[in-house]
N, C-alpha and C positions, 0 to 999 in steps of 0.2 A: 324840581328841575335839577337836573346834572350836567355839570360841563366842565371837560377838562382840560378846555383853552382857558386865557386870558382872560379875565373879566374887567372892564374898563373901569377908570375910577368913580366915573360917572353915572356906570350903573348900581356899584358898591353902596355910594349915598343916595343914592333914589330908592334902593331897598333899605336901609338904615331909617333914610328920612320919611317912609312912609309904615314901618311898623304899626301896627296898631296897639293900643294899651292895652290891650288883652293877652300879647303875644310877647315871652319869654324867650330870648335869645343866649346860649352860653358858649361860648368858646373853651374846649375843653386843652389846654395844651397844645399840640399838633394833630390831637387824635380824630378831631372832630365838634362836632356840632348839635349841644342837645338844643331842642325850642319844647317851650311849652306854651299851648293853648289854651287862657283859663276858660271853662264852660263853662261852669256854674259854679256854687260856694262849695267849696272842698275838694271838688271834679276837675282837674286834668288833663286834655292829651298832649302823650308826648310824642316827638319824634327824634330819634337818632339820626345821625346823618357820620359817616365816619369817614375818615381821611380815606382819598382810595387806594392810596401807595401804602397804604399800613395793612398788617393782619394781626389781629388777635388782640384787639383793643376795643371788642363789644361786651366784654365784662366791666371793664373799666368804666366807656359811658353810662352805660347801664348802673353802676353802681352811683356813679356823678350826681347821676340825673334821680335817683332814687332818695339819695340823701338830699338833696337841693327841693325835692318837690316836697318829703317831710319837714326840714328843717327853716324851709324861708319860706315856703306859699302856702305851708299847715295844710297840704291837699292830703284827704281821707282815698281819696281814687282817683288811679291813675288808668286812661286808655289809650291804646296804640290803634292804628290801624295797619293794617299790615299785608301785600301781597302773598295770597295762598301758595303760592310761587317759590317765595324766598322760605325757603325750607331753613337757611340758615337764621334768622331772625325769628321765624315761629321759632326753632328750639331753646334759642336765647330767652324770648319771652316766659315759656314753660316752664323755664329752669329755675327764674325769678317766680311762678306763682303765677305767672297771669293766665287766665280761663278764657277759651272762647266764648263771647256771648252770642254771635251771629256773625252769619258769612253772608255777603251784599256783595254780589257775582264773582269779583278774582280778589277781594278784600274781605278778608277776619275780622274781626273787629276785637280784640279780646281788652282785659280788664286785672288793675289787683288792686284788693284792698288793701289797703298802708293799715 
């Protein structure tokens, strides 16, 4: 979801207070926001989410979220899913290594081995 009103405080801790143990949240500076989804043991998906007043801070998460997903949750693979759409976010992911493994109608699904 994206929005770029206000978000009450109310709902801030209703999403806080209902994360799931599976679900990795990181706050990256002002750049944005990696999460990771554990799916199985060593397996990964991540999601970027970037400030949207900012430009040219998807290396960076990217890099964030790369060493956090080797260094503290030992994940061997990492998967994104990704709008066929966003032309800028597939090049990002490419540039890093990751493959498409299949496309499921307007979503890529691509993948990298750590």
């Amino acid at each position: 979801m994206v929005s770029t009103g206000t978000i009450p405080l109310w709902e801030h801790l209703h999403f806080i207070n209902n994360i799931p143990p599976q679900k990795v949240y990181l706050k990256v500076g002002n750049m944005g926001v990696i999460n990771f989804t554990l799916l199985s043991r060593g397996t990964v998906e991540l999601g970027l989410h970037k400030n949207p007043t900012l430009h040219g801070v998807g290396r960076a998460l990217m890099e964030a979220a790369l060493e956090y997903a080797r260094e503290e949750l030992r994940a061997e693979r990492v998967v994104v899913r990704v709008f066929t759409r966003n032309r800028r976010a597939l090049k990002l992911y490419r540039e890093y290594n990751f493959t498409t493994q299949k496309e499921e109608g307007e979503m890529a699904i691509m993948e990298l081995k750590l």
